[in-house]
C-alpha positions in Angstrom: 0.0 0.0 0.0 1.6 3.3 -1.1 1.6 5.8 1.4 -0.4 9.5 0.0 -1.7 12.7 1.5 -4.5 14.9 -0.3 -3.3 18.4 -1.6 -4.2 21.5 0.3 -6.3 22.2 -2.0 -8.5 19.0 -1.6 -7.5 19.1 2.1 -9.1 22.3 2.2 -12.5 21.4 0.3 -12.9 18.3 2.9 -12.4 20.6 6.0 -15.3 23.1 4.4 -17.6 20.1 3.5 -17.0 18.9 7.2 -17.7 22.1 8.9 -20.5 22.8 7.0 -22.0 19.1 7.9 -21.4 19.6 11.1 -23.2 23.0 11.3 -26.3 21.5 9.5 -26.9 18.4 12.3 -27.9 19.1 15.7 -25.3 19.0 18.4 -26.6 15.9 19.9 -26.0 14.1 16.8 -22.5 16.1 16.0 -20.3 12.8 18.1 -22.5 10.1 16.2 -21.5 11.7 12.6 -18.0 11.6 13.5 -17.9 8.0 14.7 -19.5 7.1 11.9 -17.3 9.0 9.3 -14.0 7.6 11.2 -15.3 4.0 10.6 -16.3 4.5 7.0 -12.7 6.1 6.4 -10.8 3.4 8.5 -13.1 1.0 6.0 -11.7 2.4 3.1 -8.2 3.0 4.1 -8.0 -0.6 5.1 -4.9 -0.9 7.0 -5.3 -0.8 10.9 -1.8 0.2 11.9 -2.4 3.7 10.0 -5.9 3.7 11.2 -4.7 3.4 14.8 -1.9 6.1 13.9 -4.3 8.7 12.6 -6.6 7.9 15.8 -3.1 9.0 17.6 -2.2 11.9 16.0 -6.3 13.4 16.4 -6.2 12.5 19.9 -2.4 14.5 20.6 -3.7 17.3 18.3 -6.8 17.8 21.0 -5.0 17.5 23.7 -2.4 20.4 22.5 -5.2 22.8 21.5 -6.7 22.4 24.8 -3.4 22.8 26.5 -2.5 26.4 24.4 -3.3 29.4 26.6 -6.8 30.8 26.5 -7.9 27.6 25.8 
């Protein structure tokens, strides 16, 4: 399995699509939509070890947002 990144570009047009999904639901469903978009990725991605890696690198990038000041 080769090893590839989206461009900005397309990086960008998937972090607009998902904001904009995410404003349309209600907050109660907000955690449900992400669970289900991370399995239906990890589906198509189909290799666990960079599944599990990607899971790591969300959860360190929340936990430094929340540790910057004024956070």
């Amino acid at each position: 399995m080769t090893d590839t990144t989206l461009p900005f570009a397309d990086l960008e047009r998937v972090y607009e699509t998902l904001a904009e999904t995410l404003d349309a639901l209600p907050e109660a469903q907000e955690r449900l939509f992400l669970a289900q978009l991370a399995l239906a990725l990890a589906h198509r991605v189909g290799d666990v070890e960079r599944v599990m890696d990607a899971i790591e690198e969300a959860r360190r990038g929340v936990e430094e947002a929340g540790s910057k000041p004024g956070q």
